[in-house]
DODONU-496164 format. One record per residue (C-alpha): y, x, z; residue number from 1; residue in three letters. Coordinates in steps of 0.05 Angstrom, whole numbers, padded with zeros to 5 digits. Example, Ala and Ser with C-alpha at 12.3 -4.5 7.8 and 13.67 -1.06 7.14 Angstrom:
2
ATOM, north, east, up, nr, rest
ATOM, -00090, 00246, 00156, 1, ALA
ATOM, -00021, 00273, 00143, 2, SER
END
This chain:
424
ATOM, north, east, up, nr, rest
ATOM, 00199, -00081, -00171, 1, UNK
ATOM, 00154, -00113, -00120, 2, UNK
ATOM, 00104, -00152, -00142, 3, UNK
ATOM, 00068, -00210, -00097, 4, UNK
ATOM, 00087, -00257, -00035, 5, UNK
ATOM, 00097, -00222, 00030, 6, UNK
ATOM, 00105, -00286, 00066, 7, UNK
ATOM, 00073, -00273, 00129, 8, UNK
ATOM, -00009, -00275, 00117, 9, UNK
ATOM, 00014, -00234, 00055, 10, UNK
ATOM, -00056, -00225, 00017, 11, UNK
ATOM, -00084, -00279, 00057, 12, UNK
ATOM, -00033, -00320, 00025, 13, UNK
ATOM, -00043, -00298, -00044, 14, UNK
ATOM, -00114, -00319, -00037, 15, UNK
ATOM, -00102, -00376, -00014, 16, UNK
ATOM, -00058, -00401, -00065, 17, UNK
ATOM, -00097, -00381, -00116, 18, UNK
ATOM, -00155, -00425, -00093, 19, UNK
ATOM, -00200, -00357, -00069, 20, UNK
ATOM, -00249, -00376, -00011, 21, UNK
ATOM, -00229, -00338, 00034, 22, UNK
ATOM, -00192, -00279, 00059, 23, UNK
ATOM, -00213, -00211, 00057, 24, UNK
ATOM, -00186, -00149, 00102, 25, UNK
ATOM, -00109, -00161, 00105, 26, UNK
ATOM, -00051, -00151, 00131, 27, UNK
ATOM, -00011, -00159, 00168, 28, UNK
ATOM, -00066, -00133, 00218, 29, UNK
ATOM, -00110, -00202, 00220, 30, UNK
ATOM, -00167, -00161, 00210, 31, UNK
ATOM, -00211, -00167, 00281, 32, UNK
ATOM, -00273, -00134, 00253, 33, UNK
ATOM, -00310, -00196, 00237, 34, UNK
ATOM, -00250, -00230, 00184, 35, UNK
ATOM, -00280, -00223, 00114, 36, UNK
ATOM, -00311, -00163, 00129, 37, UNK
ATOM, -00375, -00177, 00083, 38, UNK
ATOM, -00444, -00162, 00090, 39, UNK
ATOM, -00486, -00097, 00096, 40, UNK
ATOM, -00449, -00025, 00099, 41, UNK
ATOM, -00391, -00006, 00062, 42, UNK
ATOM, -00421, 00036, 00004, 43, UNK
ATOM, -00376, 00092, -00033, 44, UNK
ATOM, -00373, 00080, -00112, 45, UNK
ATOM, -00401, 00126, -00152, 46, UNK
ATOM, -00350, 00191, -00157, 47, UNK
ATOM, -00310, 00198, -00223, 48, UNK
ATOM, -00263, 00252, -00217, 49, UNK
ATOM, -00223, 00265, -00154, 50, UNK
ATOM, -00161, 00238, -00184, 51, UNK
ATOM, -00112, 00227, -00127, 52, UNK
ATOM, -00092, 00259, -00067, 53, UNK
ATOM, -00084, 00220, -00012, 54, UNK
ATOM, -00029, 00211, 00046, 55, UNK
ATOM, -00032, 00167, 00107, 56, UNK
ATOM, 00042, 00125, 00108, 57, UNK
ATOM, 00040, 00133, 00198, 58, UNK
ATOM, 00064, 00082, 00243, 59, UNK
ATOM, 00127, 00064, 00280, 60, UNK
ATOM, 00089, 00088, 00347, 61, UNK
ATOM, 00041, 00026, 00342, 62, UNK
ATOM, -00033, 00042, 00310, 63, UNK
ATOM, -00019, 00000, 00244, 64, UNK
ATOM, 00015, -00003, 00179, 65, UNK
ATOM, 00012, -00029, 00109, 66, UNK
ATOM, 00062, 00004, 00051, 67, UNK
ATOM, 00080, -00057, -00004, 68, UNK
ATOM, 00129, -00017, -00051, 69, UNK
ATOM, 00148, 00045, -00079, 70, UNK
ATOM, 00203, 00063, -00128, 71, UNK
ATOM, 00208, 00122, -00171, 72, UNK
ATOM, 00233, 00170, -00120, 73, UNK
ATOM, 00168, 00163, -00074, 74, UNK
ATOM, 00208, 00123, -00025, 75, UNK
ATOM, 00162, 00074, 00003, 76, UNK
ATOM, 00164, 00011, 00050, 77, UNK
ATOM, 00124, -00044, 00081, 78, UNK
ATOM, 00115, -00055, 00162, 79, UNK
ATOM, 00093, -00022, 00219, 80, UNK
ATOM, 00072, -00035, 00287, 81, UNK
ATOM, 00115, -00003, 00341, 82, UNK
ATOM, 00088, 00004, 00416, 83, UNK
ATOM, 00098, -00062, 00430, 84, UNK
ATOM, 00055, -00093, 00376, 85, UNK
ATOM, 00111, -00119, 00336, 86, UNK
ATOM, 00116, -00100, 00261, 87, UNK
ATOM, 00183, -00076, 00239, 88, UNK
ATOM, 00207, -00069, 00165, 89, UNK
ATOM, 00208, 00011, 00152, 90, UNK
ATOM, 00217, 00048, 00087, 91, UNK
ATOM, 00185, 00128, 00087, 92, UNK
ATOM, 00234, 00174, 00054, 93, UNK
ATOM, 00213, 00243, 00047, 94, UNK
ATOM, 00145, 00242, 00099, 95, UNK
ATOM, 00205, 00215, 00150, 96, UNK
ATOM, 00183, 00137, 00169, 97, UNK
ATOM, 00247, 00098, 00197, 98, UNK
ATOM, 00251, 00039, 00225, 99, UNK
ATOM, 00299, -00016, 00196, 100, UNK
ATOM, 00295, -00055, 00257, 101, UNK
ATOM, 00307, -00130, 00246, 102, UNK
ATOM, 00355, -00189, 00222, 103, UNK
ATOM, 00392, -00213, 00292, 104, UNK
ATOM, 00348, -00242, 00342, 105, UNK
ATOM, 00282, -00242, 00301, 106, UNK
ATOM, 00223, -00214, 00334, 107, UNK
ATOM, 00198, -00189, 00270, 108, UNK
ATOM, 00199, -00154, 00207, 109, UNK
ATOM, 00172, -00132, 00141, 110, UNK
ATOM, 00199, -00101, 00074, 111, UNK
ATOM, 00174, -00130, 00010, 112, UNK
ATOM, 00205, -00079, -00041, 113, UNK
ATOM, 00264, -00022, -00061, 114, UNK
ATOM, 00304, -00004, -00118, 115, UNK
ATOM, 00323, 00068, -00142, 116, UNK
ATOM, 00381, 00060, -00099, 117, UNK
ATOM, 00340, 00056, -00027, 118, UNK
ATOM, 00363, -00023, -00025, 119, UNK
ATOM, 00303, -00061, 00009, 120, UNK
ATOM, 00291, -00128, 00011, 121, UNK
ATOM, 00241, -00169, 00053, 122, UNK
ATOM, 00223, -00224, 00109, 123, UNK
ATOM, 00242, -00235, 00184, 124, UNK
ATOM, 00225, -00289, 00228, 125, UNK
ATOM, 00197, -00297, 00298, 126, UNK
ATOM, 00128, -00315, 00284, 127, UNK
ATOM, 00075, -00258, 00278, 128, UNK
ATOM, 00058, -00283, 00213, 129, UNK
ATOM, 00120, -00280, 00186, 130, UNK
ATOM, 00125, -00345, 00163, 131, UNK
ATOM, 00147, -00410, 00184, 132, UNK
ATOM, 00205, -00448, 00206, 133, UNK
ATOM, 00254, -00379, 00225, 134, UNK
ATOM, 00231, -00336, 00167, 135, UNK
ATOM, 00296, -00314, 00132, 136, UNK
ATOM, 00302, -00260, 00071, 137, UNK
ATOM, 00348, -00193, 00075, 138, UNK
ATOM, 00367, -00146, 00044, 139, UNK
ATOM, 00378, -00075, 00073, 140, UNK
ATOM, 00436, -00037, 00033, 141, UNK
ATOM, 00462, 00036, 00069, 142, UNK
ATOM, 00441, 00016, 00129, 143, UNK
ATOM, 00471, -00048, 00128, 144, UNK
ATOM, 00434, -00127, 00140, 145, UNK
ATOM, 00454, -00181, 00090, 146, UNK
ATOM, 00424, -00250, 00118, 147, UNK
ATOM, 00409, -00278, 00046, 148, UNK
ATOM, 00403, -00343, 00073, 149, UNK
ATOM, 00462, -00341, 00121, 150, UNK
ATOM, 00478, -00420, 00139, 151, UNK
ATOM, 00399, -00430, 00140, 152, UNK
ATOM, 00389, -00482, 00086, 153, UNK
ATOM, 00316, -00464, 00085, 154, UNK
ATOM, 00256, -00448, 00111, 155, UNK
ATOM, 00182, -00404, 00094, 156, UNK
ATOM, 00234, -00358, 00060, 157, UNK
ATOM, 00225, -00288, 00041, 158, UNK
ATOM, 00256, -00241, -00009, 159, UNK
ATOM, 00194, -00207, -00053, 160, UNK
ATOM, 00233, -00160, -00106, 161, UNK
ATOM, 00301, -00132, -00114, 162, UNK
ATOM, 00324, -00093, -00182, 163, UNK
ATOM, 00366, -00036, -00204, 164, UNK
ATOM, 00422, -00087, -00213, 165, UNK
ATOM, 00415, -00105, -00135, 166, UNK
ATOM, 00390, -00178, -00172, 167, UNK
ATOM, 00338, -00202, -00118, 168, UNK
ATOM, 00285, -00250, -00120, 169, UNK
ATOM, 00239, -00295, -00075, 170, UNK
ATOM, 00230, -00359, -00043, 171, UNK
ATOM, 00260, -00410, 00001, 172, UNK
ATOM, 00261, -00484, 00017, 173, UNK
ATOM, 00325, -00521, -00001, 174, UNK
ATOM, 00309, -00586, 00004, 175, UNK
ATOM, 00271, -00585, 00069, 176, UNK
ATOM, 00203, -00571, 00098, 177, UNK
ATOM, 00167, -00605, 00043, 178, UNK
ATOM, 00183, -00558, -00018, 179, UNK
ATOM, 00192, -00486, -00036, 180, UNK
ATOM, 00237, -00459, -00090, 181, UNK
ATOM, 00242, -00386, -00122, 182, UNK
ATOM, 00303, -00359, -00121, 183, UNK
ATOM, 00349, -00304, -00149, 184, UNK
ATOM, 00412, -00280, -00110, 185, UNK
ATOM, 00454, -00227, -00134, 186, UNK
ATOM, 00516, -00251, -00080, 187, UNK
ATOM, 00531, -00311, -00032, 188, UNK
ATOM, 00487, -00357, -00033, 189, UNK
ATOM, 00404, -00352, -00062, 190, UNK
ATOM, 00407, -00402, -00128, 191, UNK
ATOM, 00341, -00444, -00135, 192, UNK
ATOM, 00307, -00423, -00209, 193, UNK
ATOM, 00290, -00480, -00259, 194, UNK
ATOM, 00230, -00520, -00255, 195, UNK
ATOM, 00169, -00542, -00304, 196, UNK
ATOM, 00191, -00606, -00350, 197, UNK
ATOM, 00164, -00664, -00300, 198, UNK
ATOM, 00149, -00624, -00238, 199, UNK
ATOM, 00161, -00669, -00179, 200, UNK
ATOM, 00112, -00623, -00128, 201, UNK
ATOM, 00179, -00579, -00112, 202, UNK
ATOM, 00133, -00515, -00102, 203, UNK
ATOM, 00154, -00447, -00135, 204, UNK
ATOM, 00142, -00377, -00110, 205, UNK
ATOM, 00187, -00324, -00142, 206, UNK
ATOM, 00150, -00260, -00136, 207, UNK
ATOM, 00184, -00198, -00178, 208, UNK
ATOM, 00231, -00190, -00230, 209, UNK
ATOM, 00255, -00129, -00283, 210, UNK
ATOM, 00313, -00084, -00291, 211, UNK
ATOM, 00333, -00141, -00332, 212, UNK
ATOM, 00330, -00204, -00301, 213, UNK
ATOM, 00282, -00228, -00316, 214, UNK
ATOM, 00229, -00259, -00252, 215, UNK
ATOM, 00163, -00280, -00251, 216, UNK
ATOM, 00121, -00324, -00199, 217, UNK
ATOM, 00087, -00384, -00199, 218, UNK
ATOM, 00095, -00460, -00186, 219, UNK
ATOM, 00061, -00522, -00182, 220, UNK
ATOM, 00033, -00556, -00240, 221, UNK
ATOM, 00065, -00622, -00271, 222, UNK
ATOM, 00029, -00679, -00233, 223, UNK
ATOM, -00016, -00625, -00204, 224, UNK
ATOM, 00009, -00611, -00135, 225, UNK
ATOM, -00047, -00574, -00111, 226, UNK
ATOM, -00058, -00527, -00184, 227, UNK
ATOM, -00012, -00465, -00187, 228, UNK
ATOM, 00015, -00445, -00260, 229, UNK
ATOM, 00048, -00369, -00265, 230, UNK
ATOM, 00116, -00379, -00300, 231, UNK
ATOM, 00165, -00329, -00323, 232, UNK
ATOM, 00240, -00346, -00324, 233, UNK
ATOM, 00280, -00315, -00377, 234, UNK
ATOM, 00343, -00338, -00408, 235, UNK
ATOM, 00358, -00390, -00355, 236, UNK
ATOM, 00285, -00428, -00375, 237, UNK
ATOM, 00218, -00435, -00336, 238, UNK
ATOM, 00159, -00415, -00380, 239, UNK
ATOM, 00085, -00431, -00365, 240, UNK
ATOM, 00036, -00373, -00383, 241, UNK
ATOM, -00030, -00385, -00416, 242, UNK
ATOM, -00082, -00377, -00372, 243, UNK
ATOM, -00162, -00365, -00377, 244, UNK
ATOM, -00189, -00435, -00368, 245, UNK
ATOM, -00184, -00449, -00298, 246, UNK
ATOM, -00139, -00487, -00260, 247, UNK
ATOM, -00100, -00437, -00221, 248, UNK
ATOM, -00058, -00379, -00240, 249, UNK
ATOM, -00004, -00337, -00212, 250, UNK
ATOM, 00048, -00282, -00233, 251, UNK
ATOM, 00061, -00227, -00197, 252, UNK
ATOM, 00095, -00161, -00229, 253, UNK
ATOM, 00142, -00159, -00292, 254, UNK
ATOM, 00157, -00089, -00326, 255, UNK
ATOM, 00215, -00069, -00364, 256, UNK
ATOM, 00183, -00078, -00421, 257, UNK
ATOM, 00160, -00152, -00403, 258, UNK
ATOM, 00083, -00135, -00390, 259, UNK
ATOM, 00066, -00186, -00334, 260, UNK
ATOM, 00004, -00180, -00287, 261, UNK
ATOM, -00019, -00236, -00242, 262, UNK
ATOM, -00086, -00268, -00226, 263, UNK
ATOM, -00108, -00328, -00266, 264, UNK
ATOM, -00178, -00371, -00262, 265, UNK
ATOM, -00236, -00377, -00297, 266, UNK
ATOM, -00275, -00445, -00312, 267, UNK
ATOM, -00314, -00429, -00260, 268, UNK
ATOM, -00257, -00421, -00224, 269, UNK
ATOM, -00266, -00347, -00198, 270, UNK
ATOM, -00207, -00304, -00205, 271, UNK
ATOM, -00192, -00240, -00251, 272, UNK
ATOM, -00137, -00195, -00256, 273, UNK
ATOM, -00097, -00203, -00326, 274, UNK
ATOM, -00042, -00192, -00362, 275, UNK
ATOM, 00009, -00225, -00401, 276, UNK
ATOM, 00047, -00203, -00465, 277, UNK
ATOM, 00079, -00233, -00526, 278, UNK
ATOM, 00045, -00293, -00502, 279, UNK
ATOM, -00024, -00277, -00494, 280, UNK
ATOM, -00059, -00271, -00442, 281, UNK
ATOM, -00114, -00211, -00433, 282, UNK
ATOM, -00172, -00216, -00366, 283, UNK
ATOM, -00169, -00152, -00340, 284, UNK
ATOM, -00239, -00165, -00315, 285, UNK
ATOM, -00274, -00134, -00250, 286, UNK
ATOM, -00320, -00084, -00219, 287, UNK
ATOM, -00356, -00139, -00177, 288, UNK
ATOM, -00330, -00211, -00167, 289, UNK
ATOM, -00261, -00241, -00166, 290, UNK
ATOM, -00203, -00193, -00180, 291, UNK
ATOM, -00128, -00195, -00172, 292, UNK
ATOM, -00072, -00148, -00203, 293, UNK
ATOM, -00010, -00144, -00161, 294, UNK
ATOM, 00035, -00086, -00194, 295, UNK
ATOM, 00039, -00048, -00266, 296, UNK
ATOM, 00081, 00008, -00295, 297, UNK
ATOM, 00115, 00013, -00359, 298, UNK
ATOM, 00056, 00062, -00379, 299, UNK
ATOM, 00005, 00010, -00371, 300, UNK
ATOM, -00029, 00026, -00302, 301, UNK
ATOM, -00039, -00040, -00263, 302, UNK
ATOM, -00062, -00034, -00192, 303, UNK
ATOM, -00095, -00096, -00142, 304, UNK
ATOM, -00159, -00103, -00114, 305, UNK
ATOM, -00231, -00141, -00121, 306, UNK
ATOM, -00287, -00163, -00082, 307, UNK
ATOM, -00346, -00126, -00085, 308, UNK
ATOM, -00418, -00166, -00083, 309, UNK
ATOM, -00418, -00148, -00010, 310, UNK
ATOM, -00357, -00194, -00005, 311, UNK
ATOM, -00310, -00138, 00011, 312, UNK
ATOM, -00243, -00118, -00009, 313, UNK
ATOM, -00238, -00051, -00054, 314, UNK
ATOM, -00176, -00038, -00081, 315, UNK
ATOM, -00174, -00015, -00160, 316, UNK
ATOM, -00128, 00011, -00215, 317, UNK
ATOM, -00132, -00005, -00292, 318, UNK
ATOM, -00109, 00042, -00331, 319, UNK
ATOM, -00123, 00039, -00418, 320, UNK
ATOM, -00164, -00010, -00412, 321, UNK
ATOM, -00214, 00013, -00361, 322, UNK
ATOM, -00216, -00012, -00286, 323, UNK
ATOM, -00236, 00034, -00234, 324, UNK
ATOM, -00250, 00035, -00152, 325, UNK
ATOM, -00190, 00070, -00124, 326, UNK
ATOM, -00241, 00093, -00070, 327, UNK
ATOM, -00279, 00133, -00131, 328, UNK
ATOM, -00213, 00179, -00152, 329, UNK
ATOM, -00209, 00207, -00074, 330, UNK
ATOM, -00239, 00267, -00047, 331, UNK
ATOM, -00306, 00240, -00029, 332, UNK
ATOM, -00295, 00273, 00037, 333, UNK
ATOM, -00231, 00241, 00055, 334, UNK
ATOM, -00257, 00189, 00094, 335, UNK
ATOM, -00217, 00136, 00073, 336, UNK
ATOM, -00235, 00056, 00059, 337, UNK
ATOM, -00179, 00032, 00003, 338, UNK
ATOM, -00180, -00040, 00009, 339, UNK
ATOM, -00108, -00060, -00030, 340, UNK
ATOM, -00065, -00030, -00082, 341, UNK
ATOM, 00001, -00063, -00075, 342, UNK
ATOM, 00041, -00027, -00115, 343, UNK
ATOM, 00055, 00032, -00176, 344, UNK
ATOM, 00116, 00074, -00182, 345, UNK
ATOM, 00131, 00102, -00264, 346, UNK
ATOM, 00098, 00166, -00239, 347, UNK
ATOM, 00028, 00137, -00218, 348, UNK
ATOM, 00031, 00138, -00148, 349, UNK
ATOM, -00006, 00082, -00114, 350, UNK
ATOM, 00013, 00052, -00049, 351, UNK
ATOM, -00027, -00003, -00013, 352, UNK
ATOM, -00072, -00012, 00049, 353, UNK
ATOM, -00138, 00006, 00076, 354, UNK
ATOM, -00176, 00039, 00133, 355, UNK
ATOM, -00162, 00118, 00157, 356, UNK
ATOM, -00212, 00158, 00173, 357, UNK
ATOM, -00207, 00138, 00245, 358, UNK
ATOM, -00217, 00064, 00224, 359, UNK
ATOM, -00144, 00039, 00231, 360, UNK
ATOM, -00106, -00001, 00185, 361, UNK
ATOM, -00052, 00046, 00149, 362, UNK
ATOM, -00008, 00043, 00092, 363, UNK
ATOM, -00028, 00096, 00045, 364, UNK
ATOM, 00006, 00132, -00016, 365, UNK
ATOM, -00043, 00164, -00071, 366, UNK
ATOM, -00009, 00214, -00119, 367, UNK
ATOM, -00037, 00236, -00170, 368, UNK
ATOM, -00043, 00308, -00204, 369, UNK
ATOM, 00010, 00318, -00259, 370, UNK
ATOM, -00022, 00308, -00327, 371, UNK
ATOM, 00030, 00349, -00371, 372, UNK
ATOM, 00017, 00418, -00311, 373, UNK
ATOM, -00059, 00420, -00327, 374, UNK
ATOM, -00074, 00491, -00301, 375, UNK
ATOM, -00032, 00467, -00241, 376, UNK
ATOM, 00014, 00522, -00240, 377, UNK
ATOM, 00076, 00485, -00226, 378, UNK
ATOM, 00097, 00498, -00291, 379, UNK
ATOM, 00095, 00463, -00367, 380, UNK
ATOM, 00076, 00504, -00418, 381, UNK
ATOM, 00039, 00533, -00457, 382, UNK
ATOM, -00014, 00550, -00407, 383, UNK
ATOM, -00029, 00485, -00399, 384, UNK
ATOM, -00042, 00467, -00473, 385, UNK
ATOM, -00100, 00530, -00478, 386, UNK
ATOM, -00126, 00506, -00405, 387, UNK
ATOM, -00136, 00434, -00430, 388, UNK
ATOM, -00171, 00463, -00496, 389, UNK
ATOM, -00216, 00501, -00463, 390, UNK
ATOM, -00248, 00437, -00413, 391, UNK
ATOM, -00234, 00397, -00480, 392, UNK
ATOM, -00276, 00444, -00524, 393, UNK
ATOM, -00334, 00450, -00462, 394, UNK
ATOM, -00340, 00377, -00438, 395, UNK
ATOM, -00319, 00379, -00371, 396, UNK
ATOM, -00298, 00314, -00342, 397, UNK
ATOM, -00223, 00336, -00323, 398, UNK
ATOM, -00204, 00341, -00396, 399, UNK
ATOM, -00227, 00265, -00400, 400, UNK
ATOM, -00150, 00240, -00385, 401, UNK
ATOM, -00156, 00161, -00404, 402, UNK
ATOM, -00217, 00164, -00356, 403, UNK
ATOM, -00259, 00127, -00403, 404, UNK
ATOM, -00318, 00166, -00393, 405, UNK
ATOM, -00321, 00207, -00456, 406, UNK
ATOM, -00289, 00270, -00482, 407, UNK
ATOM, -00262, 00261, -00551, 408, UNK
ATOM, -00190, 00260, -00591, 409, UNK
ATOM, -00164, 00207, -00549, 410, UNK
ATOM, -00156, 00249, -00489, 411, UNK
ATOM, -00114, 00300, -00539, 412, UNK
ATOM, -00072, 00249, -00556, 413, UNK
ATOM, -00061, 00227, -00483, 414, UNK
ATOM, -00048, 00295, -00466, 415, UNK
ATOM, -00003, 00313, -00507, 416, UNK
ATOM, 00038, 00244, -00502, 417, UNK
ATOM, 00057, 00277, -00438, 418, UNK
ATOM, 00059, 00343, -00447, 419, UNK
ATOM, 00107, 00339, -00499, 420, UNK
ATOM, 00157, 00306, -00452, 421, UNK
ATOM, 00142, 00341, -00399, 422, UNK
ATOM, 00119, 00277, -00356, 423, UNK
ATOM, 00068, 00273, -00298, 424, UNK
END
């Protein structure tokens, strides 16, 4: 299920609400060149193992795109310029991009996330931003608009996650201007989620949710209007998560198995990636300076992005403990700059944003080889099992599958946790 705010400035947003500096390359298509673009040339990490393969999301006949979800199928969606220059909600079904068009008269569009069922949810409005006073949330189902906040009651809404259940989550403003609530909606009208004991700020962002119910987000602090705390909601309650010292945190993702990931501060008040489970709360840590997980699957992989100590935007992927530059598991010849993982479908692909090798912003879609068809034969077998023994037995850095830089029994056991069920 989607993962973070889409509410017009997206990433921007994120940052922003989590009390980072400034904002980095994001979309939707702010980017003029000069917008966080750091200092000094972009420099290539050091090359791991060509891990993914790469695919470029396209366009809607404009030169821009960003991809925010992906479920299990490979289906992906996120927005799109068309000729115009406006961005339109699309969702990419078998290579084939199609545009979802828009709710009524609203200029614009953008899909935040879709279930296993092709149901997508997002924001329109008439801003570019995507935000403001005429932002509304929708769901697409068979082709079909649902207004999900049909006699207007609110504003700044947008819908961020929808389930297998067609339960759908995100936020709106139901008393007025001055406050935002998260929200689930299943039919009629969205339902505002409980609040923190003694909250009177009335600001809560509902940002994903799991197969069973239960959401994530974040919302003002007690007596702390201007300090974000990441909450889960489960069992009709609002729960604050732990956090690592600092003042702000934020959830973003919930699994199926109630692994959270969000972004949460230090004393210092930089950000890191973590993740929350049975209560406790793990930093995630970085490859440069702040970091912030958006996504996870039920496996473990978390996906997000950092900035570098050129103050630029890489995106990453975390994955048994280890973090590692997206842009270091490409073909180094692919010409690509990854700036954003956004989100992880259960078989590791990655979708996200960053520049093409022509410079444009683009959605992307990394797959990655199947683990279980080592020989990649198209087949799992036995083959597979003497293939992986042999690079085992010699060293050779594709038989180091947790991609923790060594080559020892761990990597059997990884191995063989898929190849036994015959899982990529």
């Amino acid at each position: 299920m989607s993962k973070f705010v889409l509410q017009g400035l997206s990433v921007a947003s994120v940052l922003l609400l989590a009390g980072a500096a400034n904002g980095q390359d994001v979309f939707p298509f702010s980017d003029d060149g000069g917008l966080g673009a750091g200092s000094g040339e972009w420099s290539p990490p050091e090359i791991i193992l060509p891990y993914y393969s790469i695919a470029d999301v396209g366009t809607l006949g404009g030169l821009e795109s960003y991809a925010t979800g992906i479920n299990n199928a490979g289906d992906v969606v996120g927005g799109a310029k068309i000729s115009s220059g406006l961005t339109r909600a699309f969702v990419r079904r078998n290579g084939v991009m199609t545009n979802l068009g828009t709710l009524g008269s609203l200029s614009y569009s953008s899909a935040n996330d879709i279930n296993e069922a092709g149901d997508v949810v997002g924001v329109a409005a008439a801003a570019a931003n995507l935000w403001g006073s005429t932002a509304q949330p929708f769901l697409v189902r068979a082709g079909s608009w649902t207004d999900l906040d049909p006699f207007n009651l609110g504003v700044y809404a947008t819908a961020t996650g929808i389930n297998n259940t067609g339960l759908v989550i995100g936020t709106n403003s139901f008393a007025g201007t001055g406050t935002l609530d998260s929200f689930l909606w299943s039919s009629g009208l969205p339902n505002a989620q409980a609040r923190l004991p003694g909250d009177t700020c009335r600001i809560s962002y509902g940002t994903g949710l799991n197969n069973y119910g239960e959401a994530v987000g974040f919302t003002a602090q007690p007596g702390a209007c201007g300090s974000n705390s990441a909450v889960v909601y489960r069992a009709g309650g609002v729960f604050a998560l732990p956090t690592l010292g600092g003042d702000n945190s934020n959830a973003e993702h919930i699994t199926d198995g109630g692994t959270i990931v969000g972004t949460a501060e230090l004393p210092t008040g930089q950000n890191r990636a973590v993740m929350w489970f049975n209560g406790q709360v793990t930093n995630l840590g970085t490859l440069g300076g702040s970091s912030f997980a958006l996504s996870a699957s039920d496996d473990g992989i978390v996906v997000g992005y950092y900035i570098d100590n050129r103050s630029q935007q890489r995106a990453f992927v975390s994955m048994y403990g280890n973090m590692f530059d997206l842009n270091g598991l490409i073909p180094a010849n692919s010409g690509w700059r990854l700036l954003i993982a956004t989100d992880v479908n259960e078989r590791g692909q990655i979708v996200g944003q960053g520049r093409n090798p022509q410079g444009r912003l683009r959605g992307f879609i990394l797959t990655p080889p199947c683990r279980s068809d080592f020989n990649r034969d198209g087949g799992i077998d036995g083959m597979d099992v003497e293939s992986f023994f042999d690079a085992w037995s010699e060293g050779q850095d594709v038989a180091d599958m947790n991609l923790d830089g060594g080559i020892d029994g761990t990597d059997v056991e990884n191995f063989f946790s898929f190849w036994t069920e015959g899982r990529c």
